[in-house]
C-alpha positions as CSV (number, residue, x, y, z in Angstrom):
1,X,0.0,0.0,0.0
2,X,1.6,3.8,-0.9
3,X,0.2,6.6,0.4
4,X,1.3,10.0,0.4
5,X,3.1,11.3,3.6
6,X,3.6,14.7,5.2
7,X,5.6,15.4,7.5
8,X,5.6,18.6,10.0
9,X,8.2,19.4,12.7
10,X,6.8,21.2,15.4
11,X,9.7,23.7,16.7
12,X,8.0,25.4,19.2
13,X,10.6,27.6,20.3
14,X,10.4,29.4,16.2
15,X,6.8,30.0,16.4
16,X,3.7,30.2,19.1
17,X,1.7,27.4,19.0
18,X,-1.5,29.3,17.8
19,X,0.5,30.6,14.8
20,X,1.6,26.7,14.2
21,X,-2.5,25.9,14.7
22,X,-3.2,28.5,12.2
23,X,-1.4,27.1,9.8
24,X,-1.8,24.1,9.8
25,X,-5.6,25.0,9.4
26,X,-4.8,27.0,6.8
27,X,-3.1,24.7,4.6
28,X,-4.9,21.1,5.4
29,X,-8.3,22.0,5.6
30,X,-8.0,24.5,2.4
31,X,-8.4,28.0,3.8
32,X,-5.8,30.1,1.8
33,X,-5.7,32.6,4.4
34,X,-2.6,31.8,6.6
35,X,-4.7,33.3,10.0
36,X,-1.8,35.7,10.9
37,X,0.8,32.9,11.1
38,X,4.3,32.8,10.3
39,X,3.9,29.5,8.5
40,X,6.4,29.6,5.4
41,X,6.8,26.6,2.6
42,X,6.0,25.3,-1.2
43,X,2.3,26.1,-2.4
44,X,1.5,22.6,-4.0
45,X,-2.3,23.8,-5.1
46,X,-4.9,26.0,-3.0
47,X,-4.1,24.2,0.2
48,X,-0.3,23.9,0.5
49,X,-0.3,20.1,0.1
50,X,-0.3,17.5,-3.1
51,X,-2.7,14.4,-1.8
52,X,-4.0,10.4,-2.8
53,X,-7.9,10.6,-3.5
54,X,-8.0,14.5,-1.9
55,X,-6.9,12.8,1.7
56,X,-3.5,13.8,3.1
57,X,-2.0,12.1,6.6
58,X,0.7,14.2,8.4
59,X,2.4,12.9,11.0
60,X,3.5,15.8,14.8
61,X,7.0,14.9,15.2
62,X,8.8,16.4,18.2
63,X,10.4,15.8,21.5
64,X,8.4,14.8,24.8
65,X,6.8,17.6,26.3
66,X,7.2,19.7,22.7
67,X,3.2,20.2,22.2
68,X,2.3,17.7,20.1
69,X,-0.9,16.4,22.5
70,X,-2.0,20.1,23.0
71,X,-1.6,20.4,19.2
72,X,-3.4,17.4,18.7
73,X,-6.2,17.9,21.1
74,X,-7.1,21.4,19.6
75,X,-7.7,19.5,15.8
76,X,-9.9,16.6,17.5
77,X,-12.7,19.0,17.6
78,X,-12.6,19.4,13.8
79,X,-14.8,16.7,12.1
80,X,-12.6,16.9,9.1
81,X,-9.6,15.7,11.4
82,X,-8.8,12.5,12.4
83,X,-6.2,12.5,15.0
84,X,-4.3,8.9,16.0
85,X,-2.3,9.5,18.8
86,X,1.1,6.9,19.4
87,X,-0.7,3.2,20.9
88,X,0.9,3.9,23.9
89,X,-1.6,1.7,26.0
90,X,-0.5,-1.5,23.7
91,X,3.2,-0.9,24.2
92,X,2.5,-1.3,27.8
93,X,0.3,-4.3,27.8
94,X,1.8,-7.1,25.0
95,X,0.1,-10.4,27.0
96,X,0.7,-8.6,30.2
97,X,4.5,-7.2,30.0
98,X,5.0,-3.6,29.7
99,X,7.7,-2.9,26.9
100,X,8.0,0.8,27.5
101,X,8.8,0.0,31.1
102,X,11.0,-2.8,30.6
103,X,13.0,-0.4,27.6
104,X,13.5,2.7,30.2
105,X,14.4,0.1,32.8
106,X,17.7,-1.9,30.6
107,X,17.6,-0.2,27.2
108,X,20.5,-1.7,26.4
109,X,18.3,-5.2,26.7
110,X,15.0,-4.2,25.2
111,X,15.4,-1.7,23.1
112,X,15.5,-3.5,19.5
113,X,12.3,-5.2,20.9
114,X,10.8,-2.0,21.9
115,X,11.6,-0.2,19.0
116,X,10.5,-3.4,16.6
117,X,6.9,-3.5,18.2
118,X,6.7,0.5,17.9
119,X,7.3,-0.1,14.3
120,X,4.9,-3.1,14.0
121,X,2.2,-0.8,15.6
122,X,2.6,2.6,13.6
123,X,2.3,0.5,10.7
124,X,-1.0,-0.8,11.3
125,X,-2.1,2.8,12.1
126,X,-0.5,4.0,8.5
127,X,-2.5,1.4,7.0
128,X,-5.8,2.0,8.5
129,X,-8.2,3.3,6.6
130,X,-9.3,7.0,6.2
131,X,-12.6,8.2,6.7
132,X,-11.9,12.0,6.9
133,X,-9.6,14.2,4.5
134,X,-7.0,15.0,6.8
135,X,-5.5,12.3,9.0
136,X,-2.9,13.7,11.9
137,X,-1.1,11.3,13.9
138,X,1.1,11.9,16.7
139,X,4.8,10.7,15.3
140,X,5.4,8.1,12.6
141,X,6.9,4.8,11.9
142,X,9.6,7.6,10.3
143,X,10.6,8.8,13.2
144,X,11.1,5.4,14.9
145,X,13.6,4.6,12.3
146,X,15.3,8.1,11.3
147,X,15.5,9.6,15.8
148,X,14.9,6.6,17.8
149,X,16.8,3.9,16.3
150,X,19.5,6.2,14.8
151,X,19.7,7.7,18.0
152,X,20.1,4.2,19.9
153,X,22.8,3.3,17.3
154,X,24.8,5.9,17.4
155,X,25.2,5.7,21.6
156,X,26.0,2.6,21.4
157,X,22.2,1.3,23.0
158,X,21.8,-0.9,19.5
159,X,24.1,-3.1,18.1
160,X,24.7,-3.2,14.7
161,X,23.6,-6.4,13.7
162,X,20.3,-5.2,15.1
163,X,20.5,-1.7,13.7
164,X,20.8,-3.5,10.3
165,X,18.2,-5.8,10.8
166,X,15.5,-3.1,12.0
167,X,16.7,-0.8,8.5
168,X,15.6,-3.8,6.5
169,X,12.4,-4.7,8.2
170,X,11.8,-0.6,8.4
171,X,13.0,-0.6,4.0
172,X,10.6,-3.6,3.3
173,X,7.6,-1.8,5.1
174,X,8.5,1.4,4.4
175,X,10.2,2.2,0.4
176,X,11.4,5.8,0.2
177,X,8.9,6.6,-2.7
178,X,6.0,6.4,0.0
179,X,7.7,9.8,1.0
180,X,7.2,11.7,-2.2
């Protein structure tokens, strides 16, 4: 399945998050007006974004504690917005064992198998279907491979045997033209 993917960094400290609201409005729900914010990028069309059968998905990446719930919470009262945020309730029940606990606890140990069922679950929330024009969900399957697992890698956390072998599961899943 390909579907077209935006992505949008929220760097709160460059821009208020009302300004960030704004225009995101703006540009997903097809008001040309940017609201006052200081939203910059490519026109694509009226509403700022090329999209599959007139339905986009975009994805809030940022740091913990960055605004991506608030963010979030303000487009769930939109009825043109579907908002999916991370399946945080499943990574800490899989048959009774808590793999968010048990990766903050010995990261060293569960990592990989952290980071593999966050990748297993984003992917069944890419390919759910969408019922509304404008899907948001909080972080991406992108971001477990591209921060978290990079991240892990480089600090030594993730070997590289299992580095390599989360890259191939993440390139089978996930080929680079599902970006464009």
């Amino acid at each position: 399945m390909n579907f077209k993917f935006h992505s949008v960094f929220a760097l709160l400290s460059r821009t208020t998050k009302s300004s960030l609201k704004g225009c995101i409005s703006s540009r997903m729900i097809g008001n040309n007006t940017r609201n006052g914010s200081t939203c910059n990028g490519p026109q694509n069309g009226s509403n700022g974004h090329s999209s599959v059968n007139g339905n986009i998905t975009v994805a809030i990446e940022g740091n913990i504690g960055s605004g991506k719930t608030s963010l979030l919470k303000y487009f769930k009262q939109n009825s043109l917005v579907e908002v999916i945020e991370e399946p945080v309730k499943k990574w800490q029940n899989v048959d009774g064992s808590n793999t968010l606990e048990l990766m903050y606890s010995d990261p060293k140990r569960w990592s990989y198998l952290f980071e593999s069922y966050v990748l297993l679950t984003m992917m069944e929330v890419h390919h759910r279907p969408q019922n509304t024009p404008v899907r948001l969900l909080e972080r991406s399957a992108y971001s477990a491979s591209f921060c978290f697992m990079e991240n892990l890698h480089r600090s030594g956390t993730l070997s590289t045997v299992e580095y390599t072998v989360f890259q191939q599961w993440f390139d089978y899943l996930c080929p680079m033209r599902s970006l464009r």
